[in-house]
mmCIF file of the C-alpha atoms, coordinates in Angstrom:
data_MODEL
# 
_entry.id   MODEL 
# 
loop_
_atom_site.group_PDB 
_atom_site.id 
_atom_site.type_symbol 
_atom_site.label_atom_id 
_atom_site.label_alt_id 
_atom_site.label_comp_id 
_atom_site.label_asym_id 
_atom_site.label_entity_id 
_atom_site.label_seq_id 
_atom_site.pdbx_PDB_ins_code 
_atom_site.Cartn_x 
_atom_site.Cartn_y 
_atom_site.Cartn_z 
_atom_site.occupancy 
_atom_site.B_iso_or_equiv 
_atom_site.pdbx_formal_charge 
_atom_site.auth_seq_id 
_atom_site.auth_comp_id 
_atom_site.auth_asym_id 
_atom_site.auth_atom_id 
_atom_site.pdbx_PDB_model_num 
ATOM 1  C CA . UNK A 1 1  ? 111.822 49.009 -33.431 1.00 0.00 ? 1  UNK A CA 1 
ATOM 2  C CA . UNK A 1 2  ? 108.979 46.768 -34.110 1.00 0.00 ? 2  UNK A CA 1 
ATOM 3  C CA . UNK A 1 3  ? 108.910 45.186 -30.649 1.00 0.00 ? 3  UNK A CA 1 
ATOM 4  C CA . UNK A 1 4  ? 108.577 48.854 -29.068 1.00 0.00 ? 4  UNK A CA 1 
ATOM 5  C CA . UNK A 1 5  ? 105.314 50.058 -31.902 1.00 0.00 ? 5  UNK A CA 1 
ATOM 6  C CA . UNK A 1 6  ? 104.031 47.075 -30.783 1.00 0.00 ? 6  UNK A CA 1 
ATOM 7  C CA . UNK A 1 7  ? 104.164 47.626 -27.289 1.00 0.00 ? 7  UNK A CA 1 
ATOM 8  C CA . UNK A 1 8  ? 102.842 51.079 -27.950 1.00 0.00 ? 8  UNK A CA 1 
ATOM 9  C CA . UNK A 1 9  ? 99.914  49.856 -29.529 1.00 0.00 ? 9  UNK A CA 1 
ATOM 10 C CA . UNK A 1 10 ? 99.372  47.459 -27.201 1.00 0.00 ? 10 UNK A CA 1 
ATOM 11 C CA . UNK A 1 11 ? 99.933  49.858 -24.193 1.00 0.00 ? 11 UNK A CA 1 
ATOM 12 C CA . UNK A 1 12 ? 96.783  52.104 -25.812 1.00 0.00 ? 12 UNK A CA 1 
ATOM 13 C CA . UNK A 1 13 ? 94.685  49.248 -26.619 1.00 0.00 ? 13 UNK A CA 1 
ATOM 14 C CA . UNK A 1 14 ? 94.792  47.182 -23.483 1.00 0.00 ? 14 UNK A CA 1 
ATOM 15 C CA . UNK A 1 15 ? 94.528  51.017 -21.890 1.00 0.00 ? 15 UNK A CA 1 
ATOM 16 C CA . UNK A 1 16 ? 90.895  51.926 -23.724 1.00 0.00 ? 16 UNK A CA 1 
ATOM 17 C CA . UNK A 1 17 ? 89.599  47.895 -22.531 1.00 0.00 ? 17 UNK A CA 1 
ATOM 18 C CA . UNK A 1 18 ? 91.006  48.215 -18.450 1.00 0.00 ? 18 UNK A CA 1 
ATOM 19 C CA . UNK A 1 19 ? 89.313  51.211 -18.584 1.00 0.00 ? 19 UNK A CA 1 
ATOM 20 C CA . UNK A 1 20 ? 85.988  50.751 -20.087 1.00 0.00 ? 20 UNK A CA 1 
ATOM 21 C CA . UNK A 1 21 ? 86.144  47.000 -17.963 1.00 0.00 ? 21 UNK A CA 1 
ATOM 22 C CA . UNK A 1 22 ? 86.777  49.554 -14.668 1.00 0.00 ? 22 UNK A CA 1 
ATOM 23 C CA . UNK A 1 23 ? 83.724  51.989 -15.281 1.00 0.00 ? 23 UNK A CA 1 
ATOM 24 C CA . UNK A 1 24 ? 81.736  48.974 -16.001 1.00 0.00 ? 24 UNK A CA 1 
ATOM 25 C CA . UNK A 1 25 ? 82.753  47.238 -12.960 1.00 0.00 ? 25 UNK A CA 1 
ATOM 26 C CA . UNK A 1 26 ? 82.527  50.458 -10.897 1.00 0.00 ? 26 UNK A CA 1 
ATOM 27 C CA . UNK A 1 27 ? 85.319  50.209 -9.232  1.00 0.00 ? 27 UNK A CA 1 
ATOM 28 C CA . UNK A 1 28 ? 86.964  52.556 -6.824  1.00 0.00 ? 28 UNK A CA 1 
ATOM 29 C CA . UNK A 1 29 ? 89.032  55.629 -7.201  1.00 0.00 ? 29 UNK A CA 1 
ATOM 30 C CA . UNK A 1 30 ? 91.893  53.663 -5.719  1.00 0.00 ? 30 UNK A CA 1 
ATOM 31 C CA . UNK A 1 31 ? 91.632  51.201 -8.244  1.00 0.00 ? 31 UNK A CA 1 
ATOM 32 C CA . UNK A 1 32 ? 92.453  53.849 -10.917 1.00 0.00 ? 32 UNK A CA 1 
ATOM 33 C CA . UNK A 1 33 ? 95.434  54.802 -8.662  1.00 0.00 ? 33 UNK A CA 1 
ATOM 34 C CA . UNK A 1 34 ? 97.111  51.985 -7.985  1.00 0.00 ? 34 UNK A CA 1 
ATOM 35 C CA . UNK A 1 35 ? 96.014  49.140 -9.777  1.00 0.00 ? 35 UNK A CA 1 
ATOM 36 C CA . UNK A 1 36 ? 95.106  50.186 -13.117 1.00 0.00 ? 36 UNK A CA 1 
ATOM 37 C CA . UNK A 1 37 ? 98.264  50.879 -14.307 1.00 0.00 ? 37 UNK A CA 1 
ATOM 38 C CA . UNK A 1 38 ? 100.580 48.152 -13.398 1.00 0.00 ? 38 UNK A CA 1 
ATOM 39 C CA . UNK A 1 39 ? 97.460  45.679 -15.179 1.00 0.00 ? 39 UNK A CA 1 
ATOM 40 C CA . UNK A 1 40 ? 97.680  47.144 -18.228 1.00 0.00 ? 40 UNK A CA 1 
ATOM 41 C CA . UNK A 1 41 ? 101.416 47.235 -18.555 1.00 0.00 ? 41 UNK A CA 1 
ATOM 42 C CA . UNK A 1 42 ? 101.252 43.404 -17.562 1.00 0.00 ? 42 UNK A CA 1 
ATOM 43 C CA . UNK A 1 43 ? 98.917  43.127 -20.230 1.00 0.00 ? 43 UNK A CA 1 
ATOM 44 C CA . UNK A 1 44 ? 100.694 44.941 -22.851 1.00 0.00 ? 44 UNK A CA 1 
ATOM 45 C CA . UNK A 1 45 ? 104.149 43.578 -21.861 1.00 0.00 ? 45 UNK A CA 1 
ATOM 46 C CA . UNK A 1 46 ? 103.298 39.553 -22.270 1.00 0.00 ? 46 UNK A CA 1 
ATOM 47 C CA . UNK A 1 47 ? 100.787 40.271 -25.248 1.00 0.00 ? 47 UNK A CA 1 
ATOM 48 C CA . UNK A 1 48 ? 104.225 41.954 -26.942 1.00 0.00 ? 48 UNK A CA 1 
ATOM 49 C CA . UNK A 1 49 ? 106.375 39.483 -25.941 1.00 0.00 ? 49 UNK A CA 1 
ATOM 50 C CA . UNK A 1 50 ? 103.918 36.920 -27.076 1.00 0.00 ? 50 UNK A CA 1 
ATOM 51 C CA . UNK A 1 51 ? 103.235 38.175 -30.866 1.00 0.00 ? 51 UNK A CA 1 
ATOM 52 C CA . UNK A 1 52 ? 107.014 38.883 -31.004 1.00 0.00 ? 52 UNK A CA 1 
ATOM 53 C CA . UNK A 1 53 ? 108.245 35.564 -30.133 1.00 0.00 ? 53 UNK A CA 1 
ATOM 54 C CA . UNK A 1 54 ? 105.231 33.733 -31.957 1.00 0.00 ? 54 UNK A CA 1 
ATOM 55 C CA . UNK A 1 55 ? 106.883 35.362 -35.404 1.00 0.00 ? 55 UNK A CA 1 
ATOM 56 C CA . UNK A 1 56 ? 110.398 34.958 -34.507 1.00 0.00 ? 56 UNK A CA 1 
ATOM 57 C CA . UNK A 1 57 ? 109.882 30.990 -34.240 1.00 0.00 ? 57 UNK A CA 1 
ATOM 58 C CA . UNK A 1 58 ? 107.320 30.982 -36.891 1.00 0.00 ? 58 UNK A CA 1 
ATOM 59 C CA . UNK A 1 59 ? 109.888 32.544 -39.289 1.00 0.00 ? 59 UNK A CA 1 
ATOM 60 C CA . UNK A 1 60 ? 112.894 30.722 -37.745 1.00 0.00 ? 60 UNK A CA 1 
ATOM 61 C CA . UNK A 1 61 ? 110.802 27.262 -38.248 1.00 0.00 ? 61 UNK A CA 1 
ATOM 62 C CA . UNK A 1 62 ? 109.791 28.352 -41.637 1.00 0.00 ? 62 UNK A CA 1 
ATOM 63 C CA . UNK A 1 63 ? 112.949 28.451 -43.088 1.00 0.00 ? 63 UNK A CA 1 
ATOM 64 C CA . UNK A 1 64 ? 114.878 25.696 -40.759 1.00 0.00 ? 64 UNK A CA 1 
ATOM 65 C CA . UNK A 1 65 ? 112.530 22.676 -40.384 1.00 0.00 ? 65 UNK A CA 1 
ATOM 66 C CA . UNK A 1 66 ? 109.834 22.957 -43.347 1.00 0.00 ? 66 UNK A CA 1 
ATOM 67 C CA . UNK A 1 67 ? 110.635 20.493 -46.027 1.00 0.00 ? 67 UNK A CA 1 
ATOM 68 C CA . UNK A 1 68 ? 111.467 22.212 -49.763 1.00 0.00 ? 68 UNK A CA 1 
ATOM 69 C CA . UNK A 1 69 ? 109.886 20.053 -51.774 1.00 0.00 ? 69 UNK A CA 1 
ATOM 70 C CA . UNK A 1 70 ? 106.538 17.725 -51.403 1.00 0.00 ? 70 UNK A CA 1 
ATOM 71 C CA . UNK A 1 71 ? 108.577 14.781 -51.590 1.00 0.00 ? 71 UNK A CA 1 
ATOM 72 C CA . UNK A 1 72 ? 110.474 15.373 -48.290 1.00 0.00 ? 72 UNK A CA 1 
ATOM 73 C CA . UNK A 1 73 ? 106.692 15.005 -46.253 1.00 0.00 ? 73 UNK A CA 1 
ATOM 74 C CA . UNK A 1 74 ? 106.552 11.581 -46.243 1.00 0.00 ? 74 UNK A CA 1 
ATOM 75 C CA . UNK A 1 75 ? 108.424 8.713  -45.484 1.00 0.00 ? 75 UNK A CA 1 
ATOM 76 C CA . UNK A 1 76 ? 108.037 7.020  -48.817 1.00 0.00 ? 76 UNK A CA 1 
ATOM 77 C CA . UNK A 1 77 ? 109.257 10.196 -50.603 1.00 0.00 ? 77 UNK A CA 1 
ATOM 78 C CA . UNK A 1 78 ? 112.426 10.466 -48.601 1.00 0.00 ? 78 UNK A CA 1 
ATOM 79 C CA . UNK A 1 79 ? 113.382 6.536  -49.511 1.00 0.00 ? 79 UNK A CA 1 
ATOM 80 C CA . UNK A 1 80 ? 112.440 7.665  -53.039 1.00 0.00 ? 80 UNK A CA 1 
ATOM 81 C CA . UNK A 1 81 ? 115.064 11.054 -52.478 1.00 0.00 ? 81 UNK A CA 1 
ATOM 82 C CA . UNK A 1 82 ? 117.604 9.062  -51.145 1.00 0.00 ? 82 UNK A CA 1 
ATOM 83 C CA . UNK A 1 83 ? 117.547 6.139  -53.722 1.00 0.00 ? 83 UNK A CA 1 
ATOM 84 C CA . UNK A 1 84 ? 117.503 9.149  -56.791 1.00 0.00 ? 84 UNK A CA 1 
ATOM 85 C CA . UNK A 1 85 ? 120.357 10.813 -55.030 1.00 0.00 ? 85 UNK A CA 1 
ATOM 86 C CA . UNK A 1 86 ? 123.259 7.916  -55.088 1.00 0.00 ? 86 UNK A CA 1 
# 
């Protein structure tokens, strides 16, 4: 559900910016045909897929790989760990 409000904001967002870039550029009536569309949902597709991903592994690596306790980020501390432990 999040991954499709994204894309929804996205999909306005990147919208408003194509088309203020467009008048600025003055392109053709063509261009607002044919092209515009496909660009934004480009756009708005890998800027989705990009945020979504970027929090997956950021909350996947967060909880998998980050070390629990100061100790653990250095290699001095884990001797230490290991040496307390048995």
């Amino acid at each position: 559900m999040l991954l499709l409000s994204s894309f929804h904001v996205r999909v306005n967002l990147d919208g408003l910016f194509f088309q203020i870039a467009a008048v600025l550029r003055k392109r053709k009536p063509e261009y607002y045909l044919y092209k515009l569309f496909p660009e934004i949902l480009q756009s708005a597709s890998f800027l989705t897929a990009n945020g979504a991903l970027y929090i997956t592994f950021f909350c996947v690596l967060s909880t998998c790989a980050i070390p629990k306790k100061a100790s653990e980020f250095s290699v001095a501390g884990q001797i230490w760990s290991l040496l307390m432990a048995g």
